[in-house]
N, C-alpha and C positions, 0 to 999 in steps of 0.2 A: 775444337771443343765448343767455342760461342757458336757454329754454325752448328752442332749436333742441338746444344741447347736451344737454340732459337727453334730451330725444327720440333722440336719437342714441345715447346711452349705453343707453336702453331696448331701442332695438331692436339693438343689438349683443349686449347682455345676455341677451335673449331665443333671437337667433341664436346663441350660442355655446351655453346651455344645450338650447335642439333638436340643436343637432348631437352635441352631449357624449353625450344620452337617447339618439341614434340607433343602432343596430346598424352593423355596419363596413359592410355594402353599401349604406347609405342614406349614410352620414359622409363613406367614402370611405379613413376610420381602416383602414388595413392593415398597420402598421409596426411592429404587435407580434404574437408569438402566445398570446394568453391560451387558447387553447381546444384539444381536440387535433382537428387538422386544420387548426389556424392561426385558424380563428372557426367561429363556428356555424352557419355557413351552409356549411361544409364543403370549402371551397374549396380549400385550400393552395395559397393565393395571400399576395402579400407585395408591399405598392407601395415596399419600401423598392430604393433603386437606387446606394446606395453602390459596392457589387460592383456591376459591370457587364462589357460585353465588354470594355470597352476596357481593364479592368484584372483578372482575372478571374484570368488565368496569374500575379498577385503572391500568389495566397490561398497562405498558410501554417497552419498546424497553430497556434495560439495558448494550447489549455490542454488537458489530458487529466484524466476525474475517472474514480475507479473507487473501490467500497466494497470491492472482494477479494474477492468471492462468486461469481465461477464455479464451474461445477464441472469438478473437473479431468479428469472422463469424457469433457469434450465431448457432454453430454444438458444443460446450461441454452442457456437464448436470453434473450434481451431487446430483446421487437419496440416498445417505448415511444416515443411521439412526444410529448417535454419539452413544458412550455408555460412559458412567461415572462411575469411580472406584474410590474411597479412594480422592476423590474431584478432579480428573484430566477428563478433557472430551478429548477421542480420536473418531479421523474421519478425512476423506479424502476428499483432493480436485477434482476438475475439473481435472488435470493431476493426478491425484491420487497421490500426495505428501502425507504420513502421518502426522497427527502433534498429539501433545501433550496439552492442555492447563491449566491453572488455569478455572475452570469448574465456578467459581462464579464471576470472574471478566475479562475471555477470554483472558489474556495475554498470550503468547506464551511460553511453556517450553521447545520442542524441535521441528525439522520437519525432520522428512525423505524425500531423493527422490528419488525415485528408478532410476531414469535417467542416475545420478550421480555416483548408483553401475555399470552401464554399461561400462567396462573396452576396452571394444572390438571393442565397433563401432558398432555393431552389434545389439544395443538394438534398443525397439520398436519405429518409429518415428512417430506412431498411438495413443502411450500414452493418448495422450491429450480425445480422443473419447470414450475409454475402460469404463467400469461403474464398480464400489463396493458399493456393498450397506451396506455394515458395516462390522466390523472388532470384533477378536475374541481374548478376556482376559483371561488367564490363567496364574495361577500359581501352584507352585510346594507344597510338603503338610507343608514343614518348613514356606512357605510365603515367603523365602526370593529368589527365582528366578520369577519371572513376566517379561509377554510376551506378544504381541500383533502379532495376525495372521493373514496376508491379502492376498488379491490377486490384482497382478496386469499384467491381461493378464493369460498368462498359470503358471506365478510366484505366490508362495505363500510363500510371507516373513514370518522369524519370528523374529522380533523387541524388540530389552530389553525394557520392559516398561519403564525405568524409566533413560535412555538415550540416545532412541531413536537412537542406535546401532543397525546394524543385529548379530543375535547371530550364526556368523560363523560355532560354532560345527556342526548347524543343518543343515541338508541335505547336499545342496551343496557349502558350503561357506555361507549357510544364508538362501539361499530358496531350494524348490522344483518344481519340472517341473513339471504340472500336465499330458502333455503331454506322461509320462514315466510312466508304472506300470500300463496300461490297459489289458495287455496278448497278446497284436498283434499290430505291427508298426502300423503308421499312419501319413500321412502327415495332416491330415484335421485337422479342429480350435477345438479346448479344451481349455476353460479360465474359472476363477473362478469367477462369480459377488455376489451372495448373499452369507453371511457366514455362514457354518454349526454352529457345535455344537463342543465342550469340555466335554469328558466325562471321569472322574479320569485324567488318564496321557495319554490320548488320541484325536486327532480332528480331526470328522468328517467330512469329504466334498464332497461335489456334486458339478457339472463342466453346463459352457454353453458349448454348441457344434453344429455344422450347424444342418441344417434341409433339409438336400438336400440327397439323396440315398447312398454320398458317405459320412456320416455323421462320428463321429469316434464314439466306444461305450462310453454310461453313467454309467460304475459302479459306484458303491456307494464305496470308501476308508476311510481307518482310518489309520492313521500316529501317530508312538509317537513324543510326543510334544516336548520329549528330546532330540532325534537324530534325528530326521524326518523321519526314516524309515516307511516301509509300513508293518504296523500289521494287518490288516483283508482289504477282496476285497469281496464286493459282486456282483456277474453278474449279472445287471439289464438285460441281452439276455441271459438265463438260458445255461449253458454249460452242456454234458454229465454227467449225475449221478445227476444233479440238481434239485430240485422241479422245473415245468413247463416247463422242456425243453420239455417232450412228446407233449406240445401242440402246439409243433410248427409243422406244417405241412414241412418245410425245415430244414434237419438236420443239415445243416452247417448256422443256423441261425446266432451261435454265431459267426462265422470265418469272417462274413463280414457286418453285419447289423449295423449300431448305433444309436444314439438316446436312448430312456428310461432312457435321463438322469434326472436329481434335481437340478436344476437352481436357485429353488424361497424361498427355507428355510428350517430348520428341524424345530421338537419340539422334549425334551428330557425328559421321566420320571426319572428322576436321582434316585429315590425312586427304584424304580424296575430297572433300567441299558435296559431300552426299548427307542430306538429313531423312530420315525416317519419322514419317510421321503416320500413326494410326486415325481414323476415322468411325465416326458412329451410325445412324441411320437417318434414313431418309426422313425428313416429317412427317408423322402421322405414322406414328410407330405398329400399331396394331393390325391397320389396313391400307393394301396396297393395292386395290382396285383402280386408281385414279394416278398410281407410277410405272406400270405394269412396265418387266424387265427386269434386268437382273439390277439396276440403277447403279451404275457404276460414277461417281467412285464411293459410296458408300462402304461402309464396314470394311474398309481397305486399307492396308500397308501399301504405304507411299515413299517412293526412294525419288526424291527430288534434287535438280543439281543446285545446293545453298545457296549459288551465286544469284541463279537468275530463277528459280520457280521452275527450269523444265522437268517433266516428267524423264525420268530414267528406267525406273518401269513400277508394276505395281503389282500387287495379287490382291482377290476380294476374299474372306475370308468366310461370310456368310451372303449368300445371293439373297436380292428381294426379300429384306430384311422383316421378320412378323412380329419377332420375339425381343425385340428390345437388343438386341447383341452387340451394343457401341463394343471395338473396338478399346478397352475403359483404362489400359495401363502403358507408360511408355516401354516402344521395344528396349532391347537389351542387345548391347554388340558384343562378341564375345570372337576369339579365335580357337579354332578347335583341329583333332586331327582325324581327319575322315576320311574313309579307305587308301588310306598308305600318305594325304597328302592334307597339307594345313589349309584349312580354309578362313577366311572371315566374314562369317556368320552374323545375321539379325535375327534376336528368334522374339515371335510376340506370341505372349500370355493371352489368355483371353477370359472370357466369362464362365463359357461352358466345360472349360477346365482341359484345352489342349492346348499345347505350344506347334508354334507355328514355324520352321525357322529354313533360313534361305542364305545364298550364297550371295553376300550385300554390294556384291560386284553387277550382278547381272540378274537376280532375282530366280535363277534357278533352285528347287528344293533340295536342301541338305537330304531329306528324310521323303521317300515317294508320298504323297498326299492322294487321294483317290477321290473322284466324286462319287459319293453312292445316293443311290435313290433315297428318297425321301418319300413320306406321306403327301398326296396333293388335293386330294377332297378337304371343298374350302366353303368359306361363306359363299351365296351368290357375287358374283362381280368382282370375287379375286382372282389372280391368277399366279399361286406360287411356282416357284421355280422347282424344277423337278429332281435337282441333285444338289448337296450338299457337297465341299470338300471339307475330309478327314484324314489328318497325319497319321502313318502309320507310326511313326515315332517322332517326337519324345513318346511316351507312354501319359496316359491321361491321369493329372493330379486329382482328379474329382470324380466319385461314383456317377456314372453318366446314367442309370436308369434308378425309376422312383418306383418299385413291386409293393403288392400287398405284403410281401414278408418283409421288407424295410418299413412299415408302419411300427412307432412307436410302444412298446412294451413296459415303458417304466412301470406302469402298474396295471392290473387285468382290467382293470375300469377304465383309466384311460387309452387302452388297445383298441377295449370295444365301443368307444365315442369317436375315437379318432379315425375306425374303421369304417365306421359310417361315413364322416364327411370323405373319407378317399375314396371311396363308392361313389359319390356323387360327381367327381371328376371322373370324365371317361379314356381320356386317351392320357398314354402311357411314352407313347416313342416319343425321343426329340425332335424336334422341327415338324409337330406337327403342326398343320395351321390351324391359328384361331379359333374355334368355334364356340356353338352356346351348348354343345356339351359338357366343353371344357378340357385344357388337358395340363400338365403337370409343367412346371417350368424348373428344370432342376438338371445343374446347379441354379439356384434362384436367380431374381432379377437381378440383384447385386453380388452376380459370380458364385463358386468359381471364382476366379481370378477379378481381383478389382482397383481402383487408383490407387492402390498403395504399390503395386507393382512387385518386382520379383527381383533379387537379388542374386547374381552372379560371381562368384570365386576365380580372380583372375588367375590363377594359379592351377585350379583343380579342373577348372569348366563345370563346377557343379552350380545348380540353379535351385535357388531357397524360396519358394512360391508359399504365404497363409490364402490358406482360402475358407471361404461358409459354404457349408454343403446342408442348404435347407429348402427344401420344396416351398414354391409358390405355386397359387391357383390363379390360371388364367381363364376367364369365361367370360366369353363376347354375350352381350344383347343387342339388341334391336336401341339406338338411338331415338330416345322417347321424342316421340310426334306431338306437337302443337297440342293442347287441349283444347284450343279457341279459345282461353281465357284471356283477355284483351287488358283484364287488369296488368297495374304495373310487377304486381307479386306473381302473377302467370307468364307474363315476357320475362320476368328476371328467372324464373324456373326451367326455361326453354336453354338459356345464355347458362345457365348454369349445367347442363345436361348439354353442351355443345363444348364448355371447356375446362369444367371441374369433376363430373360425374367419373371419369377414369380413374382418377386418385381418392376423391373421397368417398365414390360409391352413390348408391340410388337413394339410398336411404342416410346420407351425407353423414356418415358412420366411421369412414375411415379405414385404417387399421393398425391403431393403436401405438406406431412407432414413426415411421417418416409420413405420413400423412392423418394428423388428428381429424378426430372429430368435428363436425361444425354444427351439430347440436346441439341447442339453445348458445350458440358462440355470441349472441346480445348481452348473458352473463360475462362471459370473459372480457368481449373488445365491446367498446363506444364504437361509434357509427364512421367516424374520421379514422380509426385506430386500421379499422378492417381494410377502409375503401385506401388507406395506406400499401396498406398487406400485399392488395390488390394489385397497385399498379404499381410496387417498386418488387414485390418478390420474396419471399423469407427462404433460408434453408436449401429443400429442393424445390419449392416450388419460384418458377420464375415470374418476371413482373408482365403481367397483363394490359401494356399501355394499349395496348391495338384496341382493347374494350374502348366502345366511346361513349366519354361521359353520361349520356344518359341511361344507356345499359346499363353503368356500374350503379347507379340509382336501381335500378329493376331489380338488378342482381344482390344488390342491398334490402330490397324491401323482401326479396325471399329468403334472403338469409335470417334477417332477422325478424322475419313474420311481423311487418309493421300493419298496423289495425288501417283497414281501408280510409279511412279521412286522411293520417297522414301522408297512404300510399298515394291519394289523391292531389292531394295537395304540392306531393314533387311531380306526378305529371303531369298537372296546368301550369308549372313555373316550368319544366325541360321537355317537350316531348320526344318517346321514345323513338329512336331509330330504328333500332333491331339491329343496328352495326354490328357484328362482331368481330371484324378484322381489318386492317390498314388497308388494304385494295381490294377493289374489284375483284380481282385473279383472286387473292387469298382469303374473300369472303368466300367465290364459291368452288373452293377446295375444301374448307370448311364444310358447306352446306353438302359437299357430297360423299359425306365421310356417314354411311347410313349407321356403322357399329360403335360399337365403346366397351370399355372392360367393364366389368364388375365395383375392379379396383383393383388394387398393388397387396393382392393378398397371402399374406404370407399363412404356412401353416404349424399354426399355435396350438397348444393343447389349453384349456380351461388355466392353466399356470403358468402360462406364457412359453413354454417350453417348446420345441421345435416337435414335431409330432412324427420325425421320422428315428429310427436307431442310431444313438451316436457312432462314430464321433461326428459334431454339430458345427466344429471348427477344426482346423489343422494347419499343422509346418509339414512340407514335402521339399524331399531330394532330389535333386532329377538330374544325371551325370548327363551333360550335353554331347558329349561323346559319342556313350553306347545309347543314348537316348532312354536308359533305364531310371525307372522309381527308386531309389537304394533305399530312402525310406518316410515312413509317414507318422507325426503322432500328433494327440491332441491339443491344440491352444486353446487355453482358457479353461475355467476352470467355477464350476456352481458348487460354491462349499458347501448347505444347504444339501445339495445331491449324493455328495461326497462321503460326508457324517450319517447316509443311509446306508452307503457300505456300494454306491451305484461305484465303478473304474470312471476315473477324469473323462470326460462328456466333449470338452472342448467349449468355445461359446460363437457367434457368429460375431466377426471381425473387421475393424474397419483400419485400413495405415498397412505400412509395410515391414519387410524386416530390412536389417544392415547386416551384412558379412566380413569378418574381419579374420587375416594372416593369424592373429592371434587364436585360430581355431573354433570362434564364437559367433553364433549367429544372435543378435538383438533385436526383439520386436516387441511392444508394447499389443495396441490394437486390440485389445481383448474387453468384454462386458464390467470382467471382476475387478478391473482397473488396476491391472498389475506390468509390470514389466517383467522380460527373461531374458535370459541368457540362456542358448541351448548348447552342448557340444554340436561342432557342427559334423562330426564325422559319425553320431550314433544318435544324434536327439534327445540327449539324455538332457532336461533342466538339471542347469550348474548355478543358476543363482537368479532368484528371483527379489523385486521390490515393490513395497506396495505405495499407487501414484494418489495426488491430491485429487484428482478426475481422471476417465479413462483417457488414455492416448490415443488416439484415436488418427494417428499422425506414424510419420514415418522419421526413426529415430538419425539424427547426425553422430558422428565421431571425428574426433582430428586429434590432434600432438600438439603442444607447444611446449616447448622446454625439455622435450623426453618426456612430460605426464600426458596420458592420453583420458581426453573426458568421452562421453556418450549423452548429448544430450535430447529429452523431447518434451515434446507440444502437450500437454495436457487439457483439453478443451472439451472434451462430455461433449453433450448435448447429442448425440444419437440413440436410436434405439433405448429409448429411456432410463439416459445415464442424466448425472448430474452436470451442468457444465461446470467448466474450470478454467483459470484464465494463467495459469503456470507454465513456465519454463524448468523442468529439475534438469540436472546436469550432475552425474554423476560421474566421481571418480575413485581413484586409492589414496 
């Protein structure tokens, strides 16, 4: 009998420590969110089923936490998706303070501020504007060292969990520059927003970085988590001896190009030590005269071995990139069953609203993909790539073309305004290239599918994507030429039409939502306020140090139209350079960039309203399986529109949803600043809340005790919300 017992005690002991070692998709563990995206496999899924439908309409408001760091301009956001360990929830503010909390009743345990490390003087005084969207948990294999890894800026702390200390051994005193350990200087902007992955004693991370020619590279690193050093680099611009350097038509691709960097997330098979990393585009978004090829590894899924950085293989998802198309949400691992046989599957969302998805073993497509031809009449001195690949399934969550019968109807007046300006853009298909006729960019610049990422049902295989389906106008000019004006207000005009004209336009106009206006901005900002702005970054726009001081003087005196004595008088005390970039090489990639946009234009009707037929926003179903739509309805919600008797419109969205056993999908992310709750088998909203600012984040959930909370990030500051510096947590 002691030897049946003992045997039985073995093998249960055995069984609980496999299951303990196993990743949440092999466990089946989903009732916490240690990771951001809820686990690392990307999911934002959750088997806890406390809330449910049946009770769902009792959810109340349970704790509010805020550190007081908005700002009261209405310019911070806080798109953070909290994670929850061992009943503590960590996440960041508006200035990106770290904090610690009591996860079931929101009191405070500890708060970092990274401000406060700044011993020098020298620290960021852009803080306030930077973005993280979640922070990364690690511990060592005894359990008893725990860490939190963030970024702020080009810093990436690493934080004792559990007294919110920096743990000085590491790196430099506590963080690391991500600026350092790319293979070639660089003055241009490198900052961490979304957080990779932890994999053993390792964490991975990908960097935002500009989008302009003189961009810095996006490798892909892995750092130990103990010293901070840099254990593996892969070069997302392939270097000598590399898979796909041959196909760069420029052999010095890697010595000066950037971009192909991973901004928006990984996902990690911990089972197999395979991380999935997406990628964005090459610098110098608009035109690719000067990268000619298909530029590999940009806009790519990347199946890398965790351990060491090698490539396992990869797919490009957009060739020779025109249209902005990063790559922008992390994949999603899912198991699914396809023709007669399980596979396990990576599938990535994307912008222009297809899912992509592959067999995460060997990179073979779950679903045939086809390259079909494409538009190729181009500016002079491009050279697009002549096919596109397109899944034949999933089925596409976003209307893929922009007609005159999709122009805006809400009222016969505004038909025939709005019909006009879609007259004046001429090209209709996607991918077509750049021109100054102009052609429609839709799903918009910001998706289609965007960082808030997509939500998977580990039980169903069904996939819960919000997306905005609003037309922007893309319309190349001619890069304005020199006037010969030698004054300082004529070189600052030249520098500003070399690396602001694309966002804020010819007429430094803007467009009214992620890139304001900079007319008469001498009212708004002091002289110090701007030249701040300048070289540390706000928002989206990144810091400009490569400018060199004297320019930023030039670029000053056109900005704010200063009367010739005083323009005079800064160029006899600095004369100008004309620099506009940290090297040689990325001066003149710069200089040979002849085009530029318009601007980042979205299309508005006279009332801010999106100028094509709703719905302007949306929640989609997508069974990964049969690779079918089951179904689509509006998010968001213009009361205003509603009280005219218009059907819900939806509104353009920024955050993700969460998926839960308990039948419920949650997502915030909406203009009207509301939270929902959807069924997730019909769509129907079962319970909605309204937030202190919009959410503009992607919502947490976990269990402690049997009660299960839902909490998010309330941070405004986009598309002209108000900011907010809230945490709400709601429960029963």
């Amino acid at each position: 009998m002691k030897t049946k017992l003992l045997l039985l005690l073995t093998v249960l002991t055995i069984a609980y420590s496999a299951c303990k070692n196993k990743p949440a998709a092999e466990s089946g563990a989903y009732s916490g969110w240690p990771a951001y995206a809820g686990s690392k496999e990307g999911n934002r899924y959750s088997s806890n089923e406390e809330i449910n439908l049946s009770n769902v309409k009792q959810l109340k408001a349970v704790w509010t936490y805020s550190t007081h760091d908005r700002d009261t301009g209405n310019r911070s956001q806080n798109q953070c998706n909290p994670i929850m360990v061992d009943g503590v929830l960590y996440g960041t503010s508006p200035k990106l303070k770290l904090f610690a909390l009591d996860a079931a009743i929101g009191t405070q345990k500890w708060l970092f501020d990274p401000a406060k490390e700044d011993t020098t003087g020298n620290g960021d005084p852009m803080a306030y504007y930077k973005v993280s969207r979640g922070v990364i948990y690690w511990q060592n294999n005894s359990g008893g060292e725990k860490r939190i890894f963030y970024s702020v800026g080009s810093k990436t702390f690493a934080i004792d969990a559990q007294t919110g200390k920096p743990v000085t051994t590491f790196g430099k005193g506590g963080f690391i520059d991500l600026t350092k350990d790319l293979g070639r200087e660089t003055q241009s902007f490198v900052a961490g927003t979304t957080p990779g992955v932890v994999y053993k004693d390792l964490f991975i991370v990908g960097t935002r970085v500009a989008e302009s020619a003189d961009a810095a590279p996006g490798h892909i690193r892995a750092y130990d988590a103990v010293t901070g050093k840099l254990r593996w680099i892969f070069h997302t611009i392939p270097q000598p001896g590399e898979k796909g350097y041959e196909t760069w038509k420029d052999t010095a691709a890697w010595k000066k190009f950037g971009g192909a960097n991973s901004w928006a997330g990984m996902a990690l098979d911990e089972k197999r030590g395979i991380v999935y990393i997406p990628t964005g585009s090459i610098g110098g978004d608009f035109y690719g005269g000067f990268r000619k090829g298909k530029n590999l590894f940009s806009n790519t899924l990347l199946a890398l071995d965790a351990a060491t950085g090698k490539l396992k293989w990869h797919f490009q998802v957009v060739h020779h990139d025109l249209w902005d198309r990063d790559l922008s949400a992390n994949p999603n691992l899912v198991t699914i069953t396809h023709n007669g046989k399980q596979i396990d599957a990576v599938a990535q969302i994307t912008k222009h609203g297809y899912i992509f998805m592959f067999d995460r073993t060997n990179g073979q497509p779950v679903f045939p993909i086809i390259e079909k031809p494409v538009p190729t009449l181009a500016l002079p001195g491009e050279r697009p790539w002549a096919t596109q690949p397109i899944p034949t399934l999933p089925e596409p969550f976003a209307r893929q073309m922009f007609n005159p019968e999709d122009v805006t109807d809400i009222s016969p007046e505004t038909h025939q305004d709005m019909m006009q300006k879609y007259d004046k853009v001429k090209n209709r298909l996607m991918f077509t290239p750049p021109s100054k006729a102009g052609g429609w960019i839709f799903p918009g610049f910001d998706g289609g599918g965007e960082w808030g990422g997509a939500a998977v049902d580990a039980e169903t295989k069904i996939m819960y994507i919000n997306c905005s389906e609003l037309p922007w106008a893309q319309v190349m000019i001619d890069v304005p030429k020199s006037t010969g004006d030698q004054s300082l207000k004529g070189i600052g005009q030249m520098i500003y039409n070399k690396n602001c004209l694309a966002c804020h336009g010819p007429e430094l106009k803007g467009n009214g939502t992620s890139y304001p206006s900079l007319v008469n901005i001498g009212k708004k900002y002091k002289e110090d306020q701007i030249s701040q702005i300048i070289a540390n970054g706000r928002n989206m726009m990144p810091s400009f140090k490569q400018i060199a001081p004297a320019d930023k003087k030039a670029l000053l005196a056109f900005l704010l139209k200063l009367p010739d004595a005083k323009a005079a008088k800064v160029m006899a005390k600095e004369p100008v350079t004309n620099r506009v970039a940290s090297t040689k090489q990325e001066k003149k990639l710069v200089d040979e960039v002849p085009y530029t946009m318009t601007g980042y234009n979205r299309f508005l009707d006279k009332d801010g309203y999106p100028g094509i037929k709703p719905p302007w926003g949306t929640l989609n179903a997508i069974d990964l399986t049969s690779g079918k739509l089951l179904w689509k309805v509006p998010l968001g919600e213009y009361p205003e529109l509603t009280k005219r008797g218009i059907p819900v419109t939806g509104t353009e969205n920024y955050g993700g949803p969460l998926v839960t056993k308990g039948g419920l999908v949650f997502i915030a992310a909406t203009k009207d600043e509301k939270i929902r709750a959807f069924d997730k088998k019909t769509g129907k909203v079962v319970w909605e809340a309204q937030l202190p600012a919009a959410g503009y984040a992607t919502p947490a959930t976990y269990s402690i005790d049997g009660k299960q909370y839902v909490v998010i990030a309330c941070g405004g500051g986009k598309i002209g919300s108000k900011s907010g510096d809230q945490y709400v947590c709601f429960g029963l």
